[in-house]
N, C-alpha and C positions, 0 to 999 in steps of 0.2 A: 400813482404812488408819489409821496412829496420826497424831497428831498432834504438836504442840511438845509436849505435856503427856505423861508418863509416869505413869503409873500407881503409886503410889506401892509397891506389890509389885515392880516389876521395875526400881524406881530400887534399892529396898533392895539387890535381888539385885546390881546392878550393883555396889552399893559392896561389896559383902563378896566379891567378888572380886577376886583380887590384879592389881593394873597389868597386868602381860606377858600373862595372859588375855584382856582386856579386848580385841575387834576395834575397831580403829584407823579406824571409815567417816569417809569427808568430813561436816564439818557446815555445813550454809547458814546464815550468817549474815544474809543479805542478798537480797530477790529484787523488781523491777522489771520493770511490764510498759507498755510504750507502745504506741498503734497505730500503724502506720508505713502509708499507703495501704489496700491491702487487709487486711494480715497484722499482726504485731505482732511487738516486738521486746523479748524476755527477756534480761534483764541477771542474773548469778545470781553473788553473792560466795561462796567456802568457803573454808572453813582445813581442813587435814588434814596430820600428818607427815610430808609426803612424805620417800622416805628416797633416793627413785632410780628407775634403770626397772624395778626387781623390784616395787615398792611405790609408788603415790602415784595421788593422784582420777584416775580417768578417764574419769567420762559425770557428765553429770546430764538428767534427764526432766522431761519438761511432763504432768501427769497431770490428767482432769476431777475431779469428785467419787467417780465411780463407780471411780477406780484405770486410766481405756483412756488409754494415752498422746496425744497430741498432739503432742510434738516430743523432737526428741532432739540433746545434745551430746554429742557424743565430744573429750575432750581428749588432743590426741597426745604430749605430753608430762608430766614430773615439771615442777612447780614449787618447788624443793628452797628455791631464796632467794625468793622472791615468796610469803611469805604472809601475809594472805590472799591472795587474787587473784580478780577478777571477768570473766567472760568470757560472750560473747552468742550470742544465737541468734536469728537475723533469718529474719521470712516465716514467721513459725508462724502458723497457718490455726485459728483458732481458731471452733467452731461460733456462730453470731446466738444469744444470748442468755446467753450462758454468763457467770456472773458472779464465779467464782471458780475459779485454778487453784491445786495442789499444784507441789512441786517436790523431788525427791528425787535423791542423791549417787551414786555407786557410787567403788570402791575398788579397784587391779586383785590387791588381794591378800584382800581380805577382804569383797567382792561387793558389794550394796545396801544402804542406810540404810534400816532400815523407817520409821524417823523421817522424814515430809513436812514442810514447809516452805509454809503455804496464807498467800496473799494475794488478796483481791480486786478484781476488776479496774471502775476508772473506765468508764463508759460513755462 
């Protein structure tokens, strides 16, 4: 699982390819996690080009360390004028002791971000 940090090999390669090549995935700018009762409630900011419903975010994931999810958003629509935009995911069941979650984007035209998004979480 990568992290915010890119490898400086596959930054180079990024830039010396041209713009239109380039896959367009959501990027997390932002991610919050409070405990709500039993469960918790994930707050997760991205920006991403949305262009309409051919193109633009449509999930983002709650993953442990080891990469097994834990929860999941589906967003039903483009947000074409709203960006960034932050949107939640309430009653994620998170395992006793876990002290740090990932969080990564999907795209409905150009799939997953391997790029996670880790914060960890207040006891």
């Amino acid at each position: 699982m990568l992290s915010r940090t890119l490898p400086a090999a596959t930054l180079a390669l990024a830039l010396l390819l041209p713009a239109a090549a380039r896959p367009e995935v959501p990027e997390i700018l932002a991610v919050e996690a409070f405990r709500t009762g039993m469960g918790w409630r994930i707050d997760v900011t991205l920006e991403h080009p949305d262009a309409g419903w051919d193109h633009f975010a449509d999930a983002w994931e709650v993953l442990d360390d080891a990469g097994n999810r834990l929860g999941f958003r589906e967003l039903m629509h483009p947000h074409v004028e709203e960006q960034p935009f932050t949107r939640s995911l309430y009653n994620v069941m998170l395992p006793d002791g876990l002290r740090r979650i990932h969080v990564r984007a999907r795209c409905s035209q150009d799939g997953w971000n391997d790029e996670t998004f880790a914060i960890d979480l207040e006891p």
